[in-house]
C-alpha positions in Angstrom: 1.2 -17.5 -7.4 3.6 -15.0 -7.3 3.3 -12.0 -4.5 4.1 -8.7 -5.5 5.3 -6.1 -2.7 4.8 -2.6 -4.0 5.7 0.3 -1.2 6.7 4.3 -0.9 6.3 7.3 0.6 2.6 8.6 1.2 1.9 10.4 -2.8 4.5 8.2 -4.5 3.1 6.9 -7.6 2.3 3.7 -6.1 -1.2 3.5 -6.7 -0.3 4.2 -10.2 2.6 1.6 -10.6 0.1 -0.9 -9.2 -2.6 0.1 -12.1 -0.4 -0.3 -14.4 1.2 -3.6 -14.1 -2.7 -4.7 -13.6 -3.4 -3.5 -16.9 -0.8 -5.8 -18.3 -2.3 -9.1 -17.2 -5.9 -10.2 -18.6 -8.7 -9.6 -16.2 -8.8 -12.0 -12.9 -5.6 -12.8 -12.9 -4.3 -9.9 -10.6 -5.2 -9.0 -7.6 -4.5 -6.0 -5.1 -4.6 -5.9 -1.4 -3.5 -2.8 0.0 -2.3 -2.0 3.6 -5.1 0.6 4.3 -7.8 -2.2 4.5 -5.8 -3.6 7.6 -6.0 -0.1 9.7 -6.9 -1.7 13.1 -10.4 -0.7 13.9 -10.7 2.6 15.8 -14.0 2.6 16.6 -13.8 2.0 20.6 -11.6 5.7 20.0 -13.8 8.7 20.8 -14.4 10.8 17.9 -12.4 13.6 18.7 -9.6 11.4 19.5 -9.6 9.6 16.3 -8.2 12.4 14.1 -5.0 12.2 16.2 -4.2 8.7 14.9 -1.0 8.1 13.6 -1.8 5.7 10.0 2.1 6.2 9.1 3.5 3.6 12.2 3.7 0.3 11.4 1.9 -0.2 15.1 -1.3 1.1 13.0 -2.1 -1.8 10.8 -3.0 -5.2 11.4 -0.3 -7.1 10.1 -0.8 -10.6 11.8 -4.7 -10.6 9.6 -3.0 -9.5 6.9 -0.1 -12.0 6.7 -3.0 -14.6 7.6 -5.3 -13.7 4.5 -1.8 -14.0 2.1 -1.2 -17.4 3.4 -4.9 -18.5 2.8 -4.8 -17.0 -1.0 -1.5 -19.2 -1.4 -3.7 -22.3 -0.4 -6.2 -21.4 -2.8 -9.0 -20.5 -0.7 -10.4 -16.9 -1.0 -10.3 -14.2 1.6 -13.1 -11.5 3.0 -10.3 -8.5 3.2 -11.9 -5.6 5.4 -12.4 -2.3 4.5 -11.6 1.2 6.4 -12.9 4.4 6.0 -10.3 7.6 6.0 -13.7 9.8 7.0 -15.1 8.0 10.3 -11.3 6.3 11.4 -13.3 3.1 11.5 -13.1 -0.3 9.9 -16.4 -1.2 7.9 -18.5 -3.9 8.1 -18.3 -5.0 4.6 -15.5 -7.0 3.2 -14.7 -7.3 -0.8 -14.5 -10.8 -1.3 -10.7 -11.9 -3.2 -10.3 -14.7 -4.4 -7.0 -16.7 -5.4 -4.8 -15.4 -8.9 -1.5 -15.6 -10.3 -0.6 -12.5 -9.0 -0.9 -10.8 -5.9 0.1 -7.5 -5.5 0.4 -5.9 -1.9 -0.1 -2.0 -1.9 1.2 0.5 0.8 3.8 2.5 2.2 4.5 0.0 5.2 4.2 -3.4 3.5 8.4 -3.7 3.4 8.4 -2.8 6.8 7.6 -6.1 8.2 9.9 -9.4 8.5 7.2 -11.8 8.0 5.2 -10.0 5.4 8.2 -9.9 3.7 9.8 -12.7 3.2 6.1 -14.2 1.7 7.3 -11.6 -1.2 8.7 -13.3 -4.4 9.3 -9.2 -5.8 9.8 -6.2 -3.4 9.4 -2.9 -4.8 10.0 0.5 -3.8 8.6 3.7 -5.8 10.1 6.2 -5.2 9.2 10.6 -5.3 10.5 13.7 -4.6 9.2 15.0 -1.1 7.3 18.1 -3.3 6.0 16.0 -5.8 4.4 13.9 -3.2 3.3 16.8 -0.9 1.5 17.7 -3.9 -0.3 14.8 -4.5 -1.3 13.9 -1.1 -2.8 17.7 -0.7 -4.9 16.9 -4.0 -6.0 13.4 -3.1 -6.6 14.3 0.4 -8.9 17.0 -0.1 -10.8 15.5 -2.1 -11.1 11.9 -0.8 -10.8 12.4 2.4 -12.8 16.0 3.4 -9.4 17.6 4.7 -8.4 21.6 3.6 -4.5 22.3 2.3 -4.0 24.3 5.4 -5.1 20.7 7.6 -2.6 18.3 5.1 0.1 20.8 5.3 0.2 20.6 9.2 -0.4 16.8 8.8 2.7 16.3 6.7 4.9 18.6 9.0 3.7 16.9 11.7 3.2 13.4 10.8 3.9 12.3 7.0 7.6 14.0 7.0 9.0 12.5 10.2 7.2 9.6 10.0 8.7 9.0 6.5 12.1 9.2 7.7 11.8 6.8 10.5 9.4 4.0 8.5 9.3 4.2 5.1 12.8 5.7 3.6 14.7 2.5 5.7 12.5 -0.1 4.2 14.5 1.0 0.3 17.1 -0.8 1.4 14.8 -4.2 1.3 13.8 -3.4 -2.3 14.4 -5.7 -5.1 13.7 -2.7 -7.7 13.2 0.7 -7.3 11.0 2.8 -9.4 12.2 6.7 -9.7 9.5 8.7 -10.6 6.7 7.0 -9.3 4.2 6.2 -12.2 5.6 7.9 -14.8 9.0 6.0 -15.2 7.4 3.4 -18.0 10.7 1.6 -18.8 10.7 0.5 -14.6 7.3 -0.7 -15.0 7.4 -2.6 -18.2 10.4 -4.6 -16.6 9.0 -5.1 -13.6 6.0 -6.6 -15.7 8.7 -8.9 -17.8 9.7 -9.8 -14.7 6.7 -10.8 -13.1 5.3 -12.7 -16.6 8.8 -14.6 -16.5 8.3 -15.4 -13.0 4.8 -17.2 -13.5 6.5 -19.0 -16.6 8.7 -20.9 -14.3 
């Protein structure tokens, strides 16, 4: 099994990246866990205080289940990964079953953040954006998705999503194997990475 690390800012191209290398690999034999199933479960938070929650601190996501369900997939057993929903602030009560592949690909813009996660990575990547494109992107997505206006993301990014950024997620390039410029769209970067990874399961 090889683990795959994938993280960036908030609007990077990640999701894209991650698509992509999926698409390279026959069906079942990649599979994605991405940090936002391990938000820690808000739901003892009253409602009006859950919209102040920051998701862009690594103190927001359960990294000890996370690092747990990794370690069970690399003894071949299969994992019940949770799910969150963006809309209530809550964790769900039903789990997508994932069960045990060549490759395992962890999605998110923390995941390079932590020591122990980490090291279980055999690739660390980091794609990387310019601020506006990814401002962009994360207005589009999270009016849509997640029931916010431009005006509420805007604030959000001022507030949050910028600073946040600069103290979490722009330190964690330095942990990176490869970097990816341009987020999705830089093909050369991805088809390497995906030599990479198909010369790594070789061995």
């Amino acid at each position: 099994m090889v683990i795959i690390g994938i993280a960036g800012g908030t609007g990077s191209g990640k999701t894209t990246v991650v698509n992509k290398i999926k698409s390279s690999f026959p069906t079942g034999e990649v599979a994605i866990i991405p940090q936002d199933s391990y938000y820690k479960d808000s739901s003892h938070i009253p409602v009006e205080e859950r919209s102040k929650i920051n998701f862009d601190e690594p103190a927001s996501i359960e990294w000890s289940l996370l690092v747990q369900h990794l370690q069970e997939l690399k003894k071949g057993n299969s994992i019940e990964m949770p799910t969150y929903s963006y809309l209530s602030c809550t964790r769900q009560k039903e789990t997508i079953t994932i069960n045990p592949c060549d490759v395992v690909i962890v999605e998110g813009i923390l995941v390079l953040n932590d020591d122990v996660l980490r090291d279980m990575m055999d690739v660390k990547v980091f794609v990387d954006a310019d601020a506006d494109e990814r401002l962009i992107r994360v207005i589009a997505r999270d009016c849509v998705e997640r029931g916010r206006t431009p005006m509420m993301v805007i604030d959000r990014y001022q507030d949050v999503l910028k600073p946040m950024h600069a103290l979490y997620i722009e330190p964690t390039k330095r942990h990176a194997d490869i970097i990816v410029p341009q987020g999705g769209n830089n093909v050369v970067a991805i088809n390497l990475l995906t030599d990479y990874i198909q010369a790594q399961l070789k061995k």
